[in-house]
N, C-alpha and C positions, 0 to 999 in steps of 0.2 A: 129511038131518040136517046141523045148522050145524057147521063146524070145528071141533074141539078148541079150546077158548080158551090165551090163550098162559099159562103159568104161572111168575111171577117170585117169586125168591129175595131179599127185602132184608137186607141185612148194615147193622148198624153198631154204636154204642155204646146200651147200655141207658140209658146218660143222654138218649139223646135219643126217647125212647119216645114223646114227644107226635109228633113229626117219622117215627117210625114209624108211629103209627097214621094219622095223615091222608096219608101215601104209601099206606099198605093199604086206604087210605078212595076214595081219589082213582083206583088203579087196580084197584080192584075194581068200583067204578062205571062204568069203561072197560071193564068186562068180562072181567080178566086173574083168574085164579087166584094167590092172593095166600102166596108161604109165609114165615113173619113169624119173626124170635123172640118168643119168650113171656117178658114181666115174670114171674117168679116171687115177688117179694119184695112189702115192703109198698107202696102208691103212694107213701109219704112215701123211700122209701129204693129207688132205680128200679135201683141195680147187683146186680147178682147177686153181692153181698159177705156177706149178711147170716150168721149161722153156722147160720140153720136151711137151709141150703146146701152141704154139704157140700166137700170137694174135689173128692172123687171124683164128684160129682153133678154139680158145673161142667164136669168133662173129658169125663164123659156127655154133659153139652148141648153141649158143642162139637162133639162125633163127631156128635149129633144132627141139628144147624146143616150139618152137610157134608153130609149128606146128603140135606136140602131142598135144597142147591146139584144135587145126581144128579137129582133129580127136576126140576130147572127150567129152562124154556128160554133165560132170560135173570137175572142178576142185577144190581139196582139198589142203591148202597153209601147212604146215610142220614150224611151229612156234612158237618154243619153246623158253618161257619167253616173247613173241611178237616180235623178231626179224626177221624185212621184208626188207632183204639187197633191192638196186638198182635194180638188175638184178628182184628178185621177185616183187616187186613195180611193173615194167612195164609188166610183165607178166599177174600180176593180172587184170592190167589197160588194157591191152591187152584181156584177158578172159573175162573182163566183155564189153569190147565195141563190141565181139563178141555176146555177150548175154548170154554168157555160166554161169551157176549158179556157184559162189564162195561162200565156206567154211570154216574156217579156224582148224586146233589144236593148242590148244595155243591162250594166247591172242595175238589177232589183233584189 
């Protein structure tokens, strides 16, 4: 039986969802288990602002988001021009007080 493939966590801003999909494209083709956020909202409007979204449903998906971090052996940040909103910040801070190795695309 071949090795468990490796399974990565990408964090970053839902505005840049095109730049998430083609990193989830790019290493899942590599063969990596890919654990992504989910666009919820419309494609015209990529932040998780919209109000068919609650508050409570956003701090949901963060506790969510943390916990693809537990499940992953490595996370990859999605950081285009270097922008590392709030939400990503703590995630990162989060991934690495787990230990888990962080890398970023884009400067960071």
């Amino acid at each position: 039986m071949p090795p468990r493939p490796e399974v990565v966590c990408l964090c970053g801003s839902l505005r840049f969802a095109e730049e998430l999909a083609e990193a989830t494209r790019v290493l899942t083709l590599a063969g990596a288990i890919v654990l992504a956020p989910v666009v919820l909202d419309r494609p015209s409007d990529l932040a998780v602002t919209d109000e068919s979204v609650s508050e409570e449903q956003r701090t949901a998906l963060g506790e969510l988001h943390l916990r693809r971090i537990d499940l992953a052996d490595r996370v990859l940040v999605v950081a285009p021009g270097g922008h590392l909103g709030e939400s990503t910040r703590r995630e990162v801070a989060y991934a690495r007080a787990r230990g888990k190795p962080v890398a970023f695309i884009g400067p960071a």
